[in-house]
VOPAGU-2260 file (C-alpha; in pm, 1 decimal, decimal comma):
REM VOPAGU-2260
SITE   aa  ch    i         X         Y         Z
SITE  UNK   A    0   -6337,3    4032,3   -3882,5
SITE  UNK   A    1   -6105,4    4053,4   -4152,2
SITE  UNK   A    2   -6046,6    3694,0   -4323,4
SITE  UNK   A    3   -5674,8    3799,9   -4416,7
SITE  UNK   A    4   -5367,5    4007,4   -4277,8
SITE  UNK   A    5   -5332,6    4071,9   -3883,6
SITE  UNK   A    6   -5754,8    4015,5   -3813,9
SITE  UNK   A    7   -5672,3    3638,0   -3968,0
SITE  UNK   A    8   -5567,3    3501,7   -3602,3
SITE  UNK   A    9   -5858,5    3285,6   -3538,0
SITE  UNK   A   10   -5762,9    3334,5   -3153,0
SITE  UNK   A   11   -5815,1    3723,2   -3281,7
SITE  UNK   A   12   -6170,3    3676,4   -3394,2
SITE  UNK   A   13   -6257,9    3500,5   -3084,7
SITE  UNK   A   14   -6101,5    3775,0   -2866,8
SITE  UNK   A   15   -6286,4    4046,9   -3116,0
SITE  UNK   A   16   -6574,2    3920,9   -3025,4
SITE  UNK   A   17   -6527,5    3955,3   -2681,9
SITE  UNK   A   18   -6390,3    4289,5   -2719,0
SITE  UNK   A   19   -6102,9    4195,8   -2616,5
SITE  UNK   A   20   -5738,2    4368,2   -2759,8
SITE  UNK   A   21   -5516,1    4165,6   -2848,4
SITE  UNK   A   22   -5147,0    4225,9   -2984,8
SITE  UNK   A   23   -5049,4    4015,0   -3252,7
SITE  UNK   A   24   -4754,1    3934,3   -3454,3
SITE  UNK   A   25   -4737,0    3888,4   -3862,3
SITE  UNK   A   26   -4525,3    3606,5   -3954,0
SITE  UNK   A   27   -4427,8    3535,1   -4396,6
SITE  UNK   A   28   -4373,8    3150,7   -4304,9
SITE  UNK   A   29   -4525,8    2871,7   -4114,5
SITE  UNK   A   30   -4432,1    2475,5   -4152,9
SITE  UNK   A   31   -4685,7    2211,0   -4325,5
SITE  UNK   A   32   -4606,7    1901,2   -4151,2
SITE  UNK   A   33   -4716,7    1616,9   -4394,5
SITE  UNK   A   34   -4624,9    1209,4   -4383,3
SITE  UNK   A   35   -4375,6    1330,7   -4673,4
SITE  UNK   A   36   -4187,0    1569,8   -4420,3
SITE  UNK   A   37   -4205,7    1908,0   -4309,7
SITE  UNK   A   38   -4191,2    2180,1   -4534,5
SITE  UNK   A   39   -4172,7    2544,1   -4508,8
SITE  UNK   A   40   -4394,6    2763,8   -4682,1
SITE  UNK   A   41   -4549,1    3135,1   -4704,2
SITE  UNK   A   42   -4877,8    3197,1   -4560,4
SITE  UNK   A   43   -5129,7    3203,1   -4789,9
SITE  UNK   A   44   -5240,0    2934,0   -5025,4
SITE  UNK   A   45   -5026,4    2971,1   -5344,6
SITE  UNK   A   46   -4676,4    2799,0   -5221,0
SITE  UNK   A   47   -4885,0    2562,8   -5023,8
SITE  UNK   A   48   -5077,0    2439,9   -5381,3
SITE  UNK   A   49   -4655,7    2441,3   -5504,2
SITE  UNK   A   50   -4577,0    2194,7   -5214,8
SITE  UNK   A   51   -4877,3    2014,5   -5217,4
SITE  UNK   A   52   -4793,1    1962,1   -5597,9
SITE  UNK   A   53   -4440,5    1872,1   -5507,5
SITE  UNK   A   54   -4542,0    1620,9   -5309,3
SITE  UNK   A   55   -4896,9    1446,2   -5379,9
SITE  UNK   A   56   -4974,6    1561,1   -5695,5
SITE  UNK   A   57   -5213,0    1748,2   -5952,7
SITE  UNK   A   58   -5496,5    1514,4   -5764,2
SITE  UNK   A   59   -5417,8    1634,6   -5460,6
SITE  UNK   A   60   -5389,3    1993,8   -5585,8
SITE  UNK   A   61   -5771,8    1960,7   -5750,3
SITE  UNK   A   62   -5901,4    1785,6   -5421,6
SITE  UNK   A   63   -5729,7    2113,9   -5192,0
SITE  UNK   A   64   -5914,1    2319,3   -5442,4
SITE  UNK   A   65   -6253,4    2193,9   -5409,7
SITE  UNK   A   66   -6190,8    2200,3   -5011,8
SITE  UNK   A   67   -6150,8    2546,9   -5081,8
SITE  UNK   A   68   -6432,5    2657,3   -5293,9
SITE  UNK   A   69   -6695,7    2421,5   -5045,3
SITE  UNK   A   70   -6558,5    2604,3   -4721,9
SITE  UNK   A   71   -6622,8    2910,0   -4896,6
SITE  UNK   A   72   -6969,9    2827,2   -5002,9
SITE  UNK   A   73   -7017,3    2734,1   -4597,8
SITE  UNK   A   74   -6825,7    3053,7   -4481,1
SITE  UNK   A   75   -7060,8    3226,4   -4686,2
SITE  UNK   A   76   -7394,0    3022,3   -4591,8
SITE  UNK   A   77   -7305,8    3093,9   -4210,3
SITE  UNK   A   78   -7252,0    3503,4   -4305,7
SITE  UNK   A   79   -7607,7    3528,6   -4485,2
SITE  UNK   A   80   -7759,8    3326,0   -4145,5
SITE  UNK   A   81   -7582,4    3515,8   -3937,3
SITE  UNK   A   82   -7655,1    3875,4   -4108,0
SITE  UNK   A   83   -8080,0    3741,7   -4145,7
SITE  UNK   A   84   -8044,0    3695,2   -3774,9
SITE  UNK   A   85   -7884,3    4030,4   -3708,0
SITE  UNK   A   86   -8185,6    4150,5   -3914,3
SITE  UNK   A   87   -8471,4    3962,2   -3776,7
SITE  UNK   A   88   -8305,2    4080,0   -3408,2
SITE  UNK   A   89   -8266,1    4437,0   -3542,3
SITE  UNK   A   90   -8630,1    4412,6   -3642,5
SITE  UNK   A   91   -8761,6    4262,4   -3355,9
SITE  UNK   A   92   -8603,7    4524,5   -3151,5
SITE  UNK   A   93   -8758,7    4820,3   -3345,0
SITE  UNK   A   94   -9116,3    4653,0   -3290,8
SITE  UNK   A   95   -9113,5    4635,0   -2941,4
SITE  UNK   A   96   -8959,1    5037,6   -2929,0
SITE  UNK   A   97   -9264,2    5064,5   -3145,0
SITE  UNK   A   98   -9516,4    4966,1   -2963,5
SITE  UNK   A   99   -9403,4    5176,1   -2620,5
């Protein structure tokens, strides 16, 4: 599940997982409603850091960057559980074919 382009849909990834097909559309823009207004911006993070800049400042811009590099060090926390307990199941499952 691809964290960028089309497999980016979070609705996507849940519907993956299901095995599910889904059509989806590709969109360049999307709106960042903030108490400052509503602003349109490209997907993806740089124009947001430009707005974000434009309208709460280089403190706001450092804060939104240290968001970033902690949900990364999660995202990546959850991937090493999940692949260990892939492993451990992958493991477990050989045993038991073992010992028939």
């Amino acid at each position: 599940m691809a964290g960028r382009g089309r497999g980016a849909n979070p609705l996507a990834h849940v519907l993956q997982a299901l095995g599910e097909d889904l059509d989806l559309l590709t969109y360049k823009n999307w709106n960042v409603l903030l108490p400052e207004g509503t602003f349109l911006t490209q997907v993806g993070a740089d124009q947001f850091v430009d707005v974000l800049q434009q309208v709460r400042g280089p403190e706001a811009v450092a804060e939104w960057r240290r968001l970033q590099v902690r949900v990364g060090e999660c995202s990546a926390a959850v991937l090493c559980r999940e692949a260990k307990r892939a492993h451990l199941a992958h493991v477990q499952h050989e045993m038991s074919c073992a010992r028939r």
